[in-house]
Backbone bond lengths (Angstrom), bond angles and torsions (degrees), N, CA, C in turn:
res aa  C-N    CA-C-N  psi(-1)  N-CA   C-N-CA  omega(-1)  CA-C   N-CA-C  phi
1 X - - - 1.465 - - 1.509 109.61 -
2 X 1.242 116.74 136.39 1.583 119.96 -173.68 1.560 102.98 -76.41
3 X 1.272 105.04 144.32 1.546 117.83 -162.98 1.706 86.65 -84.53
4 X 0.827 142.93 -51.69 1.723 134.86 174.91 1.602 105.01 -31.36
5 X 1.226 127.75 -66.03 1.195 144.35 -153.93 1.564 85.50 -75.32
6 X 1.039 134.94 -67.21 1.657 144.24 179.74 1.744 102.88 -27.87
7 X 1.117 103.94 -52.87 1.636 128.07 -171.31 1.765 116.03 -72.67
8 X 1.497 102.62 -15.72 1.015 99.72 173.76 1.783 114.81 -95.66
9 X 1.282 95.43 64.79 2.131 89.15 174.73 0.960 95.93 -108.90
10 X 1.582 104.13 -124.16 1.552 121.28 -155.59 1.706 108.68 -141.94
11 X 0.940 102.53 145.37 1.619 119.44 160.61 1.886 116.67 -161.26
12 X 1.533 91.41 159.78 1.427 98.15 -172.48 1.210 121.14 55.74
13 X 1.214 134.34 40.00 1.373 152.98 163.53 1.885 101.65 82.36
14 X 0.747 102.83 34.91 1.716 96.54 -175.72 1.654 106.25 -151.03
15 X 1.555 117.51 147.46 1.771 116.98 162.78 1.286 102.94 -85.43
16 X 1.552 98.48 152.57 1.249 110.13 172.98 1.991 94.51 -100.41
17 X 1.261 90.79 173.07 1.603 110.15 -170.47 1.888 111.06 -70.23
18 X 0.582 108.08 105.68 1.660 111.95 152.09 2.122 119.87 -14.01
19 X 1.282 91.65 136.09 1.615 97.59 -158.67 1.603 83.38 -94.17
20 X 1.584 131.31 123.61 1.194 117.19 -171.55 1.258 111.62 -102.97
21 X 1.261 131.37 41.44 1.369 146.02 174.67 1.126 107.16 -120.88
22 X 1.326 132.45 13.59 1.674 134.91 -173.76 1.746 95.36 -119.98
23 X 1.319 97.17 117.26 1.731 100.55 171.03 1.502 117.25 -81.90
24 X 1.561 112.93 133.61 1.502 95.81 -170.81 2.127 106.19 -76.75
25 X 0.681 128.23 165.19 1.621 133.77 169.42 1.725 95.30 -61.54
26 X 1.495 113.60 158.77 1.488 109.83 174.36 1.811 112.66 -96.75
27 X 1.295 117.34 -179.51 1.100 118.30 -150.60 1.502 145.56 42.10
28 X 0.932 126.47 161.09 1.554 123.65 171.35 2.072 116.52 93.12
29 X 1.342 82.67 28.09 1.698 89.47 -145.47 2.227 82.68 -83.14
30 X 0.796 132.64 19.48 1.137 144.92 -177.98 1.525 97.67 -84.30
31 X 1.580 91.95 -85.22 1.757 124.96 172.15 1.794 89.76 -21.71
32 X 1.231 106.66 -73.27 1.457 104.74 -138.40 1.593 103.94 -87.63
33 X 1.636 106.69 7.99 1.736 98.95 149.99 1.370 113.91 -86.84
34 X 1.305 120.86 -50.19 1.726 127.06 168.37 1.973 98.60 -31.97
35 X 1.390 100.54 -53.88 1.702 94.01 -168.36 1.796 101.16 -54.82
36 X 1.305 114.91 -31.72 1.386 115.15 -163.37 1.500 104.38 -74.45
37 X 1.198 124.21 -40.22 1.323 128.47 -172.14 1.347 100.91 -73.35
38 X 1.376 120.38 -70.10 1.387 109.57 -176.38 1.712 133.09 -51.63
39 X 1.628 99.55 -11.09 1.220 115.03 147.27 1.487 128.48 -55.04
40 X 0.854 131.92 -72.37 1.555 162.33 170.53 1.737 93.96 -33.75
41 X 1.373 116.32 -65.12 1.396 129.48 177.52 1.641 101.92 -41.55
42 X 1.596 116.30 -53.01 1.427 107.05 -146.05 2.272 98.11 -87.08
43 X 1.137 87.28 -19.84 1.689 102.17 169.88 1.764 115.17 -46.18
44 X 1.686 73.69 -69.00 1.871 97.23 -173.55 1.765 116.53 -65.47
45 X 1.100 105.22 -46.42 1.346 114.30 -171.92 1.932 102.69 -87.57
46 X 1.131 116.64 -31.54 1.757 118.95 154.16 1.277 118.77 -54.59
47 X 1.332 118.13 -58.60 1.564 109.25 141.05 1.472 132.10 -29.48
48 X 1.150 105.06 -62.74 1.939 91.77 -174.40 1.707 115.79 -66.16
49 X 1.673 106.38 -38.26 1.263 100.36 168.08 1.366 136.24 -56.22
50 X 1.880 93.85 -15.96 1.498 83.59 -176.41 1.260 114.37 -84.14
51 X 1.201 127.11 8.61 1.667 140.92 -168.74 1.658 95.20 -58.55
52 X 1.166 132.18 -41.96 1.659 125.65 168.69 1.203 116.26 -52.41
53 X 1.267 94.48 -71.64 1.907 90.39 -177.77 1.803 118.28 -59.24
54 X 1.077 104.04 -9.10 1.571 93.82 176.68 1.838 107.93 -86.70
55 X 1.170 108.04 -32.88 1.556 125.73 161.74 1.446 111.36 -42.44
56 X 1.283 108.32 -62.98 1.485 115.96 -154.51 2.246 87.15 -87.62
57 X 1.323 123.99 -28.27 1.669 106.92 -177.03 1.593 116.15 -116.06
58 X 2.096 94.18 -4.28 1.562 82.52 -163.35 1.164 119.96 72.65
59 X 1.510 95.61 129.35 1.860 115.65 -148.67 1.655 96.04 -75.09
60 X 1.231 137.05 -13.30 1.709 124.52 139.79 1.210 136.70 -42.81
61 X 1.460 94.35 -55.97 1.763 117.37 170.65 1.943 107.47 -56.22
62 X 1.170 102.55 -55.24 1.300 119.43 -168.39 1.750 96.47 -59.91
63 X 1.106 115.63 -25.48 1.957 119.24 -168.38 1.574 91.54 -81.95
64 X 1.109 112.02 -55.04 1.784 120.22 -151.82 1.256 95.55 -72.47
65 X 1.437 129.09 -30.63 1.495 122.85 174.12 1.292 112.71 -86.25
66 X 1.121 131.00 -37.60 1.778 124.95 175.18 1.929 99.83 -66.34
67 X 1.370 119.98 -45.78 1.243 103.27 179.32 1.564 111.96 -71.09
68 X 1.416 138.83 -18.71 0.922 131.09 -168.90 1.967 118.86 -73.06
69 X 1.578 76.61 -49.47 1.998 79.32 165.94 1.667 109.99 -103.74
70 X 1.180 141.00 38.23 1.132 151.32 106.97 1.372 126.77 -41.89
71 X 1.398 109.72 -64.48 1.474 122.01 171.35 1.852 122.65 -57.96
72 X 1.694 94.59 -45.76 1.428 99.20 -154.25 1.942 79.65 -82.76
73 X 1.206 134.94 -29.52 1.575 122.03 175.51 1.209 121.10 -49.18
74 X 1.820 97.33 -39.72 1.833 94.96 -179.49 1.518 107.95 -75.67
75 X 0.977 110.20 -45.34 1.668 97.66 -147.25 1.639 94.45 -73.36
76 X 1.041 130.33 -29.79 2.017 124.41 150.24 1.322 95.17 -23.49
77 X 1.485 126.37 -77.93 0.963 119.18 -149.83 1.800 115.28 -82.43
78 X 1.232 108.54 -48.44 1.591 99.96 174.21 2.018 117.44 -87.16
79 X 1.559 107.47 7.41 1.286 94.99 -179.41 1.930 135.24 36.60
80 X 1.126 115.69 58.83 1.237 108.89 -174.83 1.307 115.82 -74.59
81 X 1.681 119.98 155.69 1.000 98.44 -153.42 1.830 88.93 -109.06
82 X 1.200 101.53 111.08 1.655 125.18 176.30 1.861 126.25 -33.08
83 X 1.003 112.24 -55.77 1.168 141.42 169.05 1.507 135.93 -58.89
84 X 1.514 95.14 -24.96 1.633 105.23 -160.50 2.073 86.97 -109.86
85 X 1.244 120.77 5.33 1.636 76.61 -169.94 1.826 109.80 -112.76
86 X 1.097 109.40 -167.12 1.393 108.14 -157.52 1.687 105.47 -91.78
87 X 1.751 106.83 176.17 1.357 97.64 -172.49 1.480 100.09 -70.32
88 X 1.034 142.86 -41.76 1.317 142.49 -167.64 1.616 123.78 -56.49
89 X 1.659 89.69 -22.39 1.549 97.80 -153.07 2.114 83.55 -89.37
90 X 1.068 92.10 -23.87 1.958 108.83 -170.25 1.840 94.64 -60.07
91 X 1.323 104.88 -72.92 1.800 126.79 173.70 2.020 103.58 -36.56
92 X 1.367 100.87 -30.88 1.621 99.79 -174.95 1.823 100.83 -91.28
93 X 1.185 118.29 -41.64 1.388 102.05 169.00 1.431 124.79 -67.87
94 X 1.809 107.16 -49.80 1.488 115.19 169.86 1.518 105.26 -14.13
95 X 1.856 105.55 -81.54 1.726 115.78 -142.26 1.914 84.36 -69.18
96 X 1.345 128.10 -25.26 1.943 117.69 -169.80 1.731 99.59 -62.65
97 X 1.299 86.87 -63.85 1.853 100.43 179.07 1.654 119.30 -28.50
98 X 1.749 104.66 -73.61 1.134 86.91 166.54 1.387 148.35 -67.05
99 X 1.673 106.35 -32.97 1.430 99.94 150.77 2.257 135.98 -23.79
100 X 1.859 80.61 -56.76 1.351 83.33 -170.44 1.663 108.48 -60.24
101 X 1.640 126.87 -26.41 1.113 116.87 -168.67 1.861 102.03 -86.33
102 X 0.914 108.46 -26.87 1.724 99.13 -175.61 1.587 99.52 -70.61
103 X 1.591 114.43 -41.46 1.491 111.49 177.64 1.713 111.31 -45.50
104 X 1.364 111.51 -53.85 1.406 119.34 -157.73 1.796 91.07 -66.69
105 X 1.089 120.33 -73.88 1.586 121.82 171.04 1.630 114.42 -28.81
106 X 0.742 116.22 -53.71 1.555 111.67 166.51 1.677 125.71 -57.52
107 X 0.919 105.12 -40.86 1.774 119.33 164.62 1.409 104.35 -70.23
108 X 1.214 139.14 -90.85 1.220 112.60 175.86 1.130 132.70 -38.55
109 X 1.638 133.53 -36.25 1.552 125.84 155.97 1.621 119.13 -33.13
110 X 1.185 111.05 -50.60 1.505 117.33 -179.54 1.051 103.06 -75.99
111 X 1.281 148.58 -56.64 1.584 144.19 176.85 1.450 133.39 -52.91
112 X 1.478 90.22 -5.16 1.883 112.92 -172.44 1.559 80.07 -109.10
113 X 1.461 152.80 -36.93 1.746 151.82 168.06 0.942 117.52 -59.61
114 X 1.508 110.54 -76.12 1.296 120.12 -173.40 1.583 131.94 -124.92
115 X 1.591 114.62 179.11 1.817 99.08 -154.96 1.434 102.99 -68.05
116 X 1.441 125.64 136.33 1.562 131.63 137.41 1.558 108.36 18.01
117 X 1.238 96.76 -74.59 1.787 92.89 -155.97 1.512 104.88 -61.69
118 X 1.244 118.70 -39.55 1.866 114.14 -170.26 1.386 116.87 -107.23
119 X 1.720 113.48 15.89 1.146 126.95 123.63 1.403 138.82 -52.54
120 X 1.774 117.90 -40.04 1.231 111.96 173.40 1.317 118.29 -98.55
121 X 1.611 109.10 -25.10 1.355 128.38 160.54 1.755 107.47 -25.11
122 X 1.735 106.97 -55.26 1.620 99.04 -154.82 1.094 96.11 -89.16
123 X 1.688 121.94 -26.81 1.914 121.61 -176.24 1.343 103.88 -60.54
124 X 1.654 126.28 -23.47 1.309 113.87 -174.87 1.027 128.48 -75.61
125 X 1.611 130.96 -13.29 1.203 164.34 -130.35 1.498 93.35 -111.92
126 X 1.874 120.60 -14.61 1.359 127.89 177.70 1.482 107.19 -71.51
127 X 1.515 110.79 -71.59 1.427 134.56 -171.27 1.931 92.73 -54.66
128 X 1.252 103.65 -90.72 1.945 106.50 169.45 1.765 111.15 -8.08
129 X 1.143 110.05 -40.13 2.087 98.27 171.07 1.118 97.88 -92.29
130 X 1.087 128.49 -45.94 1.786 118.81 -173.53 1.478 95.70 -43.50
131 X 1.445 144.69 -68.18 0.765 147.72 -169.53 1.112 134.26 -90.63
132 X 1.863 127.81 28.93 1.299 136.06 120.04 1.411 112.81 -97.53
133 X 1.551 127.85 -20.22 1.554 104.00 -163.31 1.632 93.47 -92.36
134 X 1.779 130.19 26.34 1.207 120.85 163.37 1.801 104.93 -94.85
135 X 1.038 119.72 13.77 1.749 131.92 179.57 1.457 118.02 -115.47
136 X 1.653 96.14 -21.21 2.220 104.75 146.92 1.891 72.36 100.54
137 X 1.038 104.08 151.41 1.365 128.63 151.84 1.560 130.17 -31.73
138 X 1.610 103.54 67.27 1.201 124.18 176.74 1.406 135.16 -124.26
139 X 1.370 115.70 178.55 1.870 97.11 167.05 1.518 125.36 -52.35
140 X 1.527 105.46 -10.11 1.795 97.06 170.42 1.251 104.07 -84.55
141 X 1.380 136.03 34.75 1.750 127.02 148.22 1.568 107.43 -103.64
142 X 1.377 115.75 15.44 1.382 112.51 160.12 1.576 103.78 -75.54
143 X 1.300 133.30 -43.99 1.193 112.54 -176.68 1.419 129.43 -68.91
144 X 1.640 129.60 2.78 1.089 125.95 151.59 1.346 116.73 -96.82
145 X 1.205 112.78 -9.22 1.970 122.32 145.60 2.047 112.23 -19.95
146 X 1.902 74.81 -64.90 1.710 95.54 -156.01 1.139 102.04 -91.45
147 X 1.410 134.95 6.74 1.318 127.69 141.59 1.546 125.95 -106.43
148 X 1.103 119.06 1.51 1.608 109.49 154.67 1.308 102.92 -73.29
149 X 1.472 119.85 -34.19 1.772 104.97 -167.51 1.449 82.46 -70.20
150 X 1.582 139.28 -68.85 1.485 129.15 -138.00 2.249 93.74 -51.84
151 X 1.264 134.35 -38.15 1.065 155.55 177.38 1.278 103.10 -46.13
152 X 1.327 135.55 -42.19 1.678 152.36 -166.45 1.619 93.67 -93.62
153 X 1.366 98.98 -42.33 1.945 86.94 -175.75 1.703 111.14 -82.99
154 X 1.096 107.10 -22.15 1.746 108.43 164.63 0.928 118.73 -72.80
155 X 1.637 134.70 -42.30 1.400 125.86 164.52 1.803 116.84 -61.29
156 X 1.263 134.99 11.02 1.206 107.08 175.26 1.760 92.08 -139.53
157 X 1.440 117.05 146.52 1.605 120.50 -167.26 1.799 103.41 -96.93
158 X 1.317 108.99 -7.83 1.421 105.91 -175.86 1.637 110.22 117.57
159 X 1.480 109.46 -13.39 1.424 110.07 -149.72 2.028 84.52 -137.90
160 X 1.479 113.50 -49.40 1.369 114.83 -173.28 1.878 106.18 -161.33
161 X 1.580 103.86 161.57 1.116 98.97 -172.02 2.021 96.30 -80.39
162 X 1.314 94.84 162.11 1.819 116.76 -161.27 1.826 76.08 -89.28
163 X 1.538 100.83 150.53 1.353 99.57 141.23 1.493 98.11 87.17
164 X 1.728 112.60 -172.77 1.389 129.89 165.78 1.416 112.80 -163.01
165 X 1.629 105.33 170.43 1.186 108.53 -169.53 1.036 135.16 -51.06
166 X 1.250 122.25 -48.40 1.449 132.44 146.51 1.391 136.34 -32.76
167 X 1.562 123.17 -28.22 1.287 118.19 -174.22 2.062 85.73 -96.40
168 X 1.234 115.48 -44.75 1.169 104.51 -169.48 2.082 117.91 -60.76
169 X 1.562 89.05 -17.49 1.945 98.33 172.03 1.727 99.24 -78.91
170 X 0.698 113.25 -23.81 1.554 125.72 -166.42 1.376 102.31 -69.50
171 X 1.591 117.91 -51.42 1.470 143.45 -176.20 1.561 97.24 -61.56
172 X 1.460 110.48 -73.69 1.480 110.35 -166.84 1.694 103.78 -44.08
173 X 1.428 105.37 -55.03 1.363 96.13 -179.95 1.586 135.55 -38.18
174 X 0.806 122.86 -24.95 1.551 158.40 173.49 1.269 118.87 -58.51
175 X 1.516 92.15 -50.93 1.547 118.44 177.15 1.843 107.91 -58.63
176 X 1.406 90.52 -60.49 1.504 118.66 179.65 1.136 106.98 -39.90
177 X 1.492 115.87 -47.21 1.721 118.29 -168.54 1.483 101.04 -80.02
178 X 1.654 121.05 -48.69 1.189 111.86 -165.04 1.684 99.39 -49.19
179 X 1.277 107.13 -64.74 1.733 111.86 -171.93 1.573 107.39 -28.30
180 X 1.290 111.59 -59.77 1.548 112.43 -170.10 1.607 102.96 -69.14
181 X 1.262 122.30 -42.46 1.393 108.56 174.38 1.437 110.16 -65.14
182 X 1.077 148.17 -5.93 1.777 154.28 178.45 1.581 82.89 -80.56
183 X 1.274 124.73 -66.76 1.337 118.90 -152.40 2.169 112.57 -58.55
184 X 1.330 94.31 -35.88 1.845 128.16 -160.42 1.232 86.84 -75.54
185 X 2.114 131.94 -40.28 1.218 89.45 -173.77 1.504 116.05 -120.54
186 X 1.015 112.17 21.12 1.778 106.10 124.43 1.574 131.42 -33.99
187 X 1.237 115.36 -97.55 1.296 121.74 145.42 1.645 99.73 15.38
188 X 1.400 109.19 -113.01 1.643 134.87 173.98 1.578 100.85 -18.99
189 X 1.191 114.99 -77.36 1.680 113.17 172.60 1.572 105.95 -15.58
190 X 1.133 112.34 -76.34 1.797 125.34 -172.53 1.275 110.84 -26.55
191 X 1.914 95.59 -68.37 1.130 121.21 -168.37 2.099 114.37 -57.70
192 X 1.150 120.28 -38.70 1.271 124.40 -171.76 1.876 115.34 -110.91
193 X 1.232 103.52 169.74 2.065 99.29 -178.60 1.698 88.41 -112.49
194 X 1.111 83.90 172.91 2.021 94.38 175.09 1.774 111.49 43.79
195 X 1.476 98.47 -125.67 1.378 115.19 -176.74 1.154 105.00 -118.54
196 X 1.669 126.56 28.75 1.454 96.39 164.07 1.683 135.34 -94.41
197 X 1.075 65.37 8.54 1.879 79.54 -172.84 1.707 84.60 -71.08
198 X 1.628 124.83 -72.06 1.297 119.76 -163.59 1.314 125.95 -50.44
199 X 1.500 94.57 -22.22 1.621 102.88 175.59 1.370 103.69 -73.63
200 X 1.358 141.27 -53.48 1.492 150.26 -156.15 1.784 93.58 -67.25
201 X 1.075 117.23 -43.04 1.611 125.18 -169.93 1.402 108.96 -44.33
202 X 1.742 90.07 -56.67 1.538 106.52 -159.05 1.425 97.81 -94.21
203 X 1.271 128.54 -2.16 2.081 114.92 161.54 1.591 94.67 -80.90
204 X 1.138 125.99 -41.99 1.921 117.15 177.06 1.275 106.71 -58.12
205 X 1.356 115.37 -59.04 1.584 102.59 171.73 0.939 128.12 -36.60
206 X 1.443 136.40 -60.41 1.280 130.18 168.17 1.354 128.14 -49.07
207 X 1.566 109.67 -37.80 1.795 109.47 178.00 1.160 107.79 -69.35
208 X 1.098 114.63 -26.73 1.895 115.08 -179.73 1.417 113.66 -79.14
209 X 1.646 113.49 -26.88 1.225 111.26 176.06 1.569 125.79 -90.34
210 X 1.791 104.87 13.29 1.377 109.98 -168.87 1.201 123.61 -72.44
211 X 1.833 104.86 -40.55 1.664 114.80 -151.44 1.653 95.73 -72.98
212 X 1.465 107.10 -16.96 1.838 108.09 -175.64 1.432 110.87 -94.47
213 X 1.598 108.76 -44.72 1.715 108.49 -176.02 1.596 112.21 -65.85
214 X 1.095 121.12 -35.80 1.802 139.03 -169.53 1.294 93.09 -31.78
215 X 1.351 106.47 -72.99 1.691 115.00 -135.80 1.971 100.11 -87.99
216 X 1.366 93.71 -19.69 1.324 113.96 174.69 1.906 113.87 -56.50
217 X 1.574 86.88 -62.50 1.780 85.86 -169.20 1.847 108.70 -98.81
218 X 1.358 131.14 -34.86 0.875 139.25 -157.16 1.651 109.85 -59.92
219 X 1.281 110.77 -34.82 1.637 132.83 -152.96 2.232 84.39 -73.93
220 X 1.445 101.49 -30.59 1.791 102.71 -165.23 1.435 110.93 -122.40
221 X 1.889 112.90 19.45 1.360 118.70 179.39 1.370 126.50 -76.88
222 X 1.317 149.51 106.52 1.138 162.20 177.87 1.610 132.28 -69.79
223 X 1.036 122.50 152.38 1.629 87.53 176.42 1.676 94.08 -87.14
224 X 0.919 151.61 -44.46 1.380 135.63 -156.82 1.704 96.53 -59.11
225 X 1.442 119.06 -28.82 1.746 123.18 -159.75 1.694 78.13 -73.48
226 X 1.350 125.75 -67.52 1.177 123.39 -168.41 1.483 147.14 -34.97
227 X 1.941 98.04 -39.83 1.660 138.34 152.24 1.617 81.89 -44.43
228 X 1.194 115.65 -93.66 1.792 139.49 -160.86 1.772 96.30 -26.72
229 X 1.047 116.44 -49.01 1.554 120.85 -175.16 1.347 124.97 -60.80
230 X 1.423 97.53 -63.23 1.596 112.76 145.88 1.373 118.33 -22.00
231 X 1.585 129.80 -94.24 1.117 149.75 175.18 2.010 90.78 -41.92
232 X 1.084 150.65 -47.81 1.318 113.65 178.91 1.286 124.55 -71.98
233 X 1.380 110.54 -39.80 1.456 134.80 176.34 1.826 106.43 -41.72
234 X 1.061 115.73 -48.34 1.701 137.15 171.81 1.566 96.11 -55.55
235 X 1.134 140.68 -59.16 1.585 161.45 -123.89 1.941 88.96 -111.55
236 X 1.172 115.51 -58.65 1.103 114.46 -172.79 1.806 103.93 -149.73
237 X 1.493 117.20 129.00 1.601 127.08 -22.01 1.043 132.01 -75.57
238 X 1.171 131.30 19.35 1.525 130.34 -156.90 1.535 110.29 -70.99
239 X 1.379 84.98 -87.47 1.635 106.52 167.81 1.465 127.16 -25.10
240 X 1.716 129.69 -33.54 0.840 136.08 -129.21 1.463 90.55 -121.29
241 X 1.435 110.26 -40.73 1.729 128.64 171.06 1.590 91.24 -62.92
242 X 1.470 145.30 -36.12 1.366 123.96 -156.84 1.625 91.81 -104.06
243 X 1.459 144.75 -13.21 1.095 148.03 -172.33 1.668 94.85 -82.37
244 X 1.599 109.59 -76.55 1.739 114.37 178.29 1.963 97.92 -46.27
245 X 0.991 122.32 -43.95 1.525 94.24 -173.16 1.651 124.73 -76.85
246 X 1.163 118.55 -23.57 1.430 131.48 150.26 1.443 131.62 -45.95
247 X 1.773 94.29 -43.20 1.855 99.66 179.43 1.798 105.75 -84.05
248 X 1.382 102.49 -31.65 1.386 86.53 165.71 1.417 147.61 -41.26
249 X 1.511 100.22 -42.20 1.619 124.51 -170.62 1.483 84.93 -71.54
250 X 1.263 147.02 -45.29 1.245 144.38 -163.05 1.392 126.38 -103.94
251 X 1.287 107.96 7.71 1.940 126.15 162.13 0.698 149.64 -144.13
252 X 1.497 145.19 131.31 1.732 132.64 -150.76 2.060 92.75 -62.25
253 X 1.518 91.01 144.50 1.608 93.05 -175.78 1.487 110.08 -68.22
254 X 1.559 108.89 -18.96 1.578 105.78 171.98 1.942 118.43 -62.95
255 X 1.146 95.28 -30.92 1.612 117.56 -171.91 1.963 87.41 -72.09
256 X 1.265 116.53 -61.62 1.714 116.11 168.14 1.292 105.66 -15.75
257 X 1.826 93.60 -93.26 1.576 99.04 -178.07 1.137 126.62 -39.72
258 X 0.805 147.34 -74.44 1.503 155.39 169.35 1.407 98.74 -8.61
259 X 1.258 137.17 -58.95 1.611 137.31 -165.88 0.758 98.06 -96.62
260 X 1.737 148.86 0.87 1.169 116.99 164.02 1.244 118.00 -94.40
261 X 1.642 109.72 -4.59 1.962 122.36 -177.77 1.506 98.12 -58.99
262 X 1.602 114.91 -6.08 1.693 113.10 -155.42 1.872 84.03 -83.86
263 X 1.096 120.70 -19.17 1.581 109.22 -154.95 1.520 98.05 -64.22
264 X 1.660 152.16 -21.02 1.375 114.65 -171.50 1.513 92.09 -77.81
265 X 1.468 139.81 -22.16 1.148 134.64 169.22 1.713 125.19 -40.53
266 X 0.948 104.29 -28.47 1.422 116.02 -170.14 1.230 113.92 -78.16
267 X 2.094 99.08 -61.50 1.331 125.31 164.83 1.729 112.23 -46.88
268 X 0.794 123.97 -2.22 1.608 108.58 175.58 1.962 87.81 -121.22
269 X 1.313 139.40 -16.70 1.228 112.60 172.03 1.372 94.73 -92.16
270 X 1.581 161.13 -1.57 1.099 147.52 159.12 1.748 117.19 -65.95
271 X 1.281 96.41 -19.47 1.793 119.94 -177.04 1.053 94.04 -73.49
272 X 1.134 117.57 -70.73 1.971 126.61 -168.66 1.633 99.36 -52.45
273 X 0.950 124.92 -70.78 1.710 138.91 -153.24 1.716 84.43 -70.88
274 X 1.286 127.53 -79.33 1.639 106.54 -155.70 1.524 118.09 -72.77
275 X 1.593 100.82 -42.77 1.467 116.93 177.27 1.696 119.38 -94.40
276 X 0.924 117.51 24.55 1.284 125.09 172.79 1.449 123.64 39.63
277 X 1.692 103.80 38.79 1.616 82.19 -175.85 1.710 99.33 -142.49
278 X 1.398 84.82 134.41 1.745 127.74 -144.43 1.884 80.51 -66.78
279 X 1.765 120.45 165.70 0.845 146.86 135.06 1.610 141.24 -94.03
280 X 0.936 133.16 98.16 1.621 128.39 174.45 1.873 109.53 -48.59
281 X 1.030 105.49 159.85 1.398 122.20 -173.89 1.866 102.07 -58.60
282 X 1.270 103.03 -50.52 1.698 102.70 174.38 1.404 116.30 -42.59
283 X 2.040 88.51 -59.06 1.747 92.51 177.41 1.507 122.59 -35.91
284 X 1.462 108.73 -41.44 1.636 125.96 -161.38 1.531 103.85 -54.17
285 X 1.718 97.79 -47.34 1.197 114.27 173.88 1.352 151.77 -27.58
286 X 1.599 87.41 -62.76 1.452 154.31 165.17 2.114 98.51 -33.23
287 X 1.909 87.08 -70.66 1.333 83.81 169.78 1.378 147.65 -78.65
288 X 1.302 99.80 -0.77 1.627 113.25 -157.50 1.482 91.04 -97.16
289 X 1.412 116.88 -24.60 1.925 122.46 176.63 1.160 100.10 -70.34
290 X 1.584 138.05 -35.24 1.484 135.04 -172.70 1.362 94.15 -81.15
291 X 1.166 143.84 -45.34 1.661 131.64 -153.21 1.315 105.49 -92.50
292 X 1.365 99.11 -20.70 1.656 115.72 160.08 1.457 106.07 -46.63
293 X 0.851 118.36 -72.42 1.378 134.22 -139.38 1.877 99.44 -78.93
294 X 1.329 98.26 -57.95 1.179 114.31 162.54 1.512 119.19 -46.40
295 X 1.428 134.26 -36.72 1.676 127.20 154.28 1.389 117.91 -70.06
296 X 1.588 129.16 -27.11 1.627 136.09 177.56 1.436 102.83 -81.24
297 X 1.274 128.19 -24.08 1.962 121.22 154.20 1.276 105.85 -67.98
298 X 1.216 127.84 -60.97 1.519 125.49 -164.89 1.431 105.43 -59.94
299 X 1.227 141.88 -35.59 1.643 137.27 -169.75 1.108 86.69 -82.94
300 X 1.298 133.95 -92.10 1.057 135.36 -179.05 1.585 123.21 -13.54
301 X 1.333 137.32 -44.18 1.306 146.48 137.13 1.379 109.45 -24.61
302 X 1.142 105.54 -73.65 1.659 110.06 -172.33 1.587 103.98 -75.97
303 X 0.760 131.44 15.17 1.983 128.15 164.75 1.500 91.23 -97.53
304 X 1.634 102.74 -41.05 2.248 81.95 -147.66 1.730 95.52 -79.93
């Protein structure tokens, strides 16, 4: 399996974009929208569930434990081999790793503030410039136009703005990381075969995320909290990396993108259903301008 295509999943509650030099295999292109959705599902709604455990360790605590059995699942399973790789290849996981842990900490910061949906709404707004300002300063920066406005109509319910300043700095940040992690794992792709690059990412992530998550979650860890960790960690990213790499082989990567612009959509029905918090008709709006916007980058990608 091409390490590009491998590289294109998910972290920090969001997909990253599709490597458009990877041909999908033919048939099955059914399968591998179902794989995409139920992807998207286990992201968004792994997210809302995790709204407890970030409560009960703090969205630090809550990072260092999802990366911890995240990490320690893969490398069981893909074993990288530690020892053997180069300085360069070290500097390419280093700068992904930590990325991925400030990303993940930042997403839960905002998700512990403000609602689900305009949490992922504004992190998406990361990947969405990555992928017009690679077309140079043109009319394709209208589509992060039409999703800062859809972003402006989610932050306000009709009555007051949702949220606060802080969870929404929290969000952008997020954004920030996803973008730079889009860029890092390229890079990493090059640099590694299979999955070890993703595996190497996410053991730095965690060591980087220790000296803060430790003292955070450990002091109030349970075994049932621990089961619970497990079971998200499985749910998100695991699962979600073996769903996107499956639907790939079986769909044009433009057909990918495209369904995954659906995720702030999701993220605001995972909001409603676990976390109970309602949308106004604007809001609705709100989102349908981001996923908007987010399908008029992706075609547009795949034309030029």
């Amino acid at each position: 399996m091409n390490q590009q295509l491998i590289e294109s999943g998910t972290d920090g509650g969001a997909a990253l974009m599709p490597h458009p030099d990877v041909a999908p295999s033919s048939g099955g292109i059914a399968a591998g929208v179902l794989m995409c959705v139920m992807s998207m599902c286990c992201i968004q709604f792994g997210s809302a569930l995790s709204s407890p455990i970030i409560n009960a360790y703090g969205p630090v605590g809550a990072t260092w434990l999802r990366l911890v059995f995240a990490s320690a699942a893969l490398a069981i399973i893909v074993r990288p081999k530690i020892m053997s790789y180069s300085r360069s290849q070290w500097i390419s996981v280093l700068a992904l790793g930590t990325v991925s842990a400030l990303m993940t900490a930042s997403f839960f910061s905002a998700i512990a503030r403000i609602p689900l949906g305009l949490a992922v709404a504004i992190d998406f707004l990361g990947p969405l410039l990555v992928a017009t300002l690679g077309f140079g300063l043109s009319r394709q920066l209208l589509w992060p136009v039409f999703a800062g406005i859809g972003v402006l109509l989610l932050a306000y319910n009709g009555e007051e703005w949702v949220g606060n300043l802080p969870g929404i700095l929290f969000a952008c940040g997020a954004g920030v990381g996803w973008a730079c992690y889009i860029l890092l794992t390229k890079r990493v792709g090059k640099a590694f075969k299979g999955l070890e690059g993703l595996a190497m990412s996410l053991l730095v992530a965690a060591v980087v995320s220790t000296p803060f998550g430790f003292a955070s979650a450990v002091p109030h860890l349970t075994a049932s909290g621990i089961l619970e960790m497990a079971g998200l960690a499985l749910l998100v990213p695991l699962l979600p990396y073996v769903l996107e790499m499956v639907a790939l082989r079986r769909m044009p990567t433009s057909s990918f993108g495209i369904l995954m612009s659906l995720e702030p959509a999701i993220a605001a029905v995972a909001g409603f259903v676990i976390l109970s918090q309602p949308m106004t008709p604007s809001q609705m709006f709100g989102t349908a301008l981001v996923v908007a916007a987010s399908i008029g980058a992706t075609i547009f990608a795949a034309k030029g």
